[in-house]
VOPAGU-2260 file (C-alpha; in pm, 1 decimal, decimal comma):
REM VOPAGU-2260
SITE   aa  ch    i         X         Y         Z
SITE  UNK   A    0   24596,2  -26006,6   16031,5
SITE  UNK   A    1   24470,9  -26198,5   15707,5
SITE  UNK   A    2   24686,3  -26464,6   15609,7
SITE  UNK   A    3   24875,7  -26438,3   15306,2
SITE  UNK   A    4   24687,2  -26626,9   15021,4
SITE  UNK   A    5   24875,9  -26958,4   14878,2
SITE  UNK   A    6   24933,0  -26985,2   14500,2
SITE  UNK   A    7   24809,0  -27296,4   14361,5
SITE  UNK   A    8   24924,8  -27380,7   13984,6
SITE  UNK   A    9   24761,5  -27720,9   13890,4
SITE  UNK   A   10   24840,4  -27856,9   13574,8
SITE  UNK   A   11   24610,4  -28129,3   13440,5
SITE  UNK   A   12   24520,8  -28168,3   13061,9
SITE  UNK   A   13   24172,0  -28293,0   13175,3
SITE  UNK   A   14   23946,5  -27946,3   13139,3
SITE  UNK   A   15   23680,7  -28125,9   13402,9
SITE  UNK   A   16   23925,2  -28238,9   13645,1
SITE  UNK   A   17   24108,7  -27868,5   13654,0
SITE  UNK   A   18   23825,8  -27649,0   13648,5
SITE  UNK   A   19   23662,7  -27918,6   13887,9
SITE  UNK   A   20   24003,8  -27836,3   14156,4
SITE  UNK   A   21   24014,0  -27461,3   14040,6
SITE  UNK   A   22   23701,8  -27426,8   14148,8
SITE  UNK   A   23   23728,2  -27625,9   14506,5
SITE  UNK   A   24   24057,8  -27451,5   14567,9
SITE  UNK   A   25   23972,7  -27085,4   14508,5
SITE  UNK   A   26   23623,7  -27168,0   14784,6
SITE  UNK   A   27   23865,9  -27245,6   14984,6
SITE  UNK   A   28   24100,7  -26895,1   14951,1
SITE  UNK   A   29   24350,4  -26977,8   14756,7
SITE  UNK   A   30   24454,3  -26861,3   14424,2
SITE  UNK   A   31   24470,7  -27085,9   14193,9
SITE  UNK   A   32   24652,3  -27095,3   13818,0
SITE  UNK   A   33   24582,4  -27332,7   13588,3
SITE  UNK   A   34   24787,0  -27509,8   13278,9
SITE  UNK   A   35   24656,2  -27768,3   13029,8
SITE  UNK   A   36   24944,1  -27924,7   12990,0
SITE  UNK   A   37   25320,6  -27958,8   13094,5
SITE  UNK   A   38   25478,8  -27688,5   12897,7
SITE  UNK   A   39   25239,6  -27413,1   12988,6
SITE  UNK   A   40   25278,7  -27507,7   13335,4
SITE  UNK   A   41   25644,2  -27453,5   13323,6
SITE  UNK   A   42   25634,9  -27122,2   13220,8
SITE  UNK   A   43   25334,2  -27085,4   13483,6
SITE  UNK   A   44   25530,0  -27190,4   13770,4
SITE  UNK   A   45   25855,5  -26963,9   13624,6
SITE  UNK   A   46   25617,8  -26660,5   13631,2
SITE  UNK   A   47   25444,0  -26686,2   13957,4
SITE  UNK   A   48   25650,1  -26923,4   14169,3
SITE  UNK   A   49   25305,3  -27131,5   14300,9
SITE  UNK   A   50   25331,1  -27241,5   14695,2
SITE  UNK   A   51   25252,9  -27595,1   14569,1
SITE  UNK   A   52   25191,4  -27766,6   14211,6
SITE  UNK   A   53   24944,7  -28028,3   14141,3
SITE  UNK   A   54   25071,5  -28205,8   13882,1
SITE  UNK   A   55   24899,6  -28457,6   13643,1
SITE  UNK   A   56   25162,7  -28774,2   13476,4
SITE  UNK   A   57   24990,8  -28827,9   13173,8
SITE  UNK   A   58   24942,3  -28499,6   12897,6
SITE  UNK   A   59   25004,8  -28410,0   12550,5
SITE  UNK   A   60   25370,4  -28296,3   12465,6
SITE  UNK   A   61   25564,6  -28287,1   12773,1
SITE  UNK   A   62   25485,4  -28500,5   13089,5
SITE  UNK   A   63   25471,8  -28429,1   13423,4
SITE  UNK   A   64   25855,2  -28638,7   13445,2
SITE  UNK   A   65   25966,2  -28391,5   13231,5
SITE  UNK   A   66   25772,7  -28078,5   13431,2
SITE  UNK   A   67   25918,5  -28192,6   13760,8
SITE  UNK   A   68   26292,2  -28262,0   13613,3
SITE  UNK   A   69   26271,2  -27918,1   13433,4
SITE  UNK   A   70   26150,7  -27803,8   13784,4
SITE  UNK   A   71   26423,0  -27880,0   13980,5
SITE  UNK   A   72   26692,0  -27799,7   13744,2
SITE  UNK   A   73   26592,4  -27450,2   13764,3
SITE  UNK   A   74   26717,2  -27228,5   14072,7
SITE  UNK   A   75   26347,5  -27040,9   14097,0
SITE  UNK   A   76   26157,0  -27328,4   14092,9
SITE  UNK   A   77   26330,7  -27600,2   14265,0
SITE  UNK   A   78   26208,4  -27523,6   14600,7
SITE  UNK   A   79   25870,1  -27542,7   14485,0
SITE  UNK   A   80   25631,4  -27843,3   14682,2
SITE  UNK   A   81   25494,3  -28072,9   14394,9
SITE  UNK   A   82   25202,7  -28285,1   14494,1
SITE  UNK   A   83   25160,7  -28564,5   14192,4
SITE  UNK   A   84   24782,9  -28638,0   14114,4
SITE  UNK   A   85   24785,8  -28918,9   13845,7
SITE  UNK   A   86   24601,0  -29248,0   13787,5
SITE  UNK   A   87   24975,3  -29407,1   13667,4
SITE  UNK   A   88   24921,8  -29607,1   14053,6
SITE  UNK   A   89   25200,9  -29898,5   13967,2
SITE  UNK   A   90   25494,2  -29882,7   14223,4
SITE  UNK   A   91   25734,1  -29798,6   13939,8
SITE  UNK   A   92   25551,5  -29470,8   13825,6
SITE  UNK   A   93   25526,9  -29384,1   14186,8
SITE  UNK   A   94   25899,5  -29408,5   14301,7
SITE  UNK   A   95   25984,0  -29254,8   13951,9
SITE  UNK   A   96   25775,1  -28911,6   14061,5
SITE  UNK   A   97   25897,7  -28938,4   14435,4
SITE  UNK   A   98   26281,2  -28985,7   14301,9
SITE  UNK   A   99   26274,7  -28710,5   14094,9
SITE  UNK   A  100   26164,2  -28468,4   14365,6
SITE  UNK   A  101   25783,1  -28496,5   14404,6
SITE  UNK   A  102   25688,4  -28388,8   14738,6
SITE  UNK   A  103   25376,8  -28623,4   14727,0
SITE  UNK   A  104   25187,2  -28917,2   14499,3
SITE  UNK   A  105   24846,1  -28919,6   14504,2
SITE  UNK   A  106   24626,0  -29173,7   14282,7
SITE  UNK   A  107   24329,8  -28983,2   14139,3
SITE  UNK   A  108   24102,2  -29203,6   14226,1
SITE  UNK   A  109   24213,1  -29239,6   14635,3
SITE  UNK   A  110   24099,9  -28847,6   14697,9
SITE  UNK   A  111   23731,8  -28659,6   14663,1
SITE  UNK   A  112   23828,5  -28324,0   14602,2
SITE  UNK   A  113   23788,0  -28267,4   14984,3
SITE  UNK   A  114   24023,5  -28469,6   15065,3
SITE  UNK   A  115   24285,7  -28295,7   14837,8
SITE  UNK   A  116   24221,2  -27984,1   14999,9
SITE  UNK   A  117   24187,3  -28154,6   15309,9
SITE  UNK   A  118   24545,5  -28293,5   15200,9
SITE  UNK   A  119   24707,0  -27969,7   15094,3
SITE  UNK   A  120   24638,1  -27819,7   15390,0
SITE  UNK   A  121   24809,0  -28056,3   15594,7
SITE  UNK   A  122   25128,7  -27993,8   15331,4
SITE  UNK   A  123   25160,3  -27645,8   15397,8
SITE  UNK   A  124   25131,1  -27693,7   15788,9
């Protein structure tokens, strides 16, 4: 029996860096939406209720603070796992992510994009 196929939404306002994990992440079997920045990936995550988010810090108009507060406020999405993939690396920005309900941190820079598939793997295990 085929295993049922994980919904990735990964919101990053970098087109490079999402169509760079798109494309890794879909190889691998999963489907994958996509959102350029925090608002659009609200309304993403309402509509198809992902497995997991990757979620950048840093975009235009609302940040990912405000996507993962708006996240858990809401009944539909607050069970949602929320990996944070950011180059904000100071111990401050981290605990501020983790506190309000990241599942994960992850510095850009610390992770090929093996390794974050490699990663989210082990998450949903």
């Amino acid at each position: 029996m085929e295993k049922k196929k994980r919904k990735i939404l990964i919101i990053e306002d970098e087109k490079f860096l999402l169509e760079m994990y798109q494309g890794r992440f879909e190889k691998e079997g999963y489907q994958v939406f996509t959102a350029i920045d925090g608002q659009c990936g609200l309304r993403l995550a309402q509509k198809e209720k992902p497995d997991l988010i990757i979620l950048d810090i840093l975009m235009p108009g609302m940040d990912g603070y405000e996507v993962i507060r708006k996240l858990k406020e809401d009944n539909q999405t607050k069970e949602i796992t929320i990996l944070v993939l950011s180059n904000l690396g100071q111990r401050e920005e981290v605990n501020q992510g983790l506190k309000l309900g990241a599942d994960d941190y992850i510095i850009k820079t610390d992770l090929t994009p093996s390794e974050l598939v490699n990663k989210v793997e082990r998450m949903f295990k």
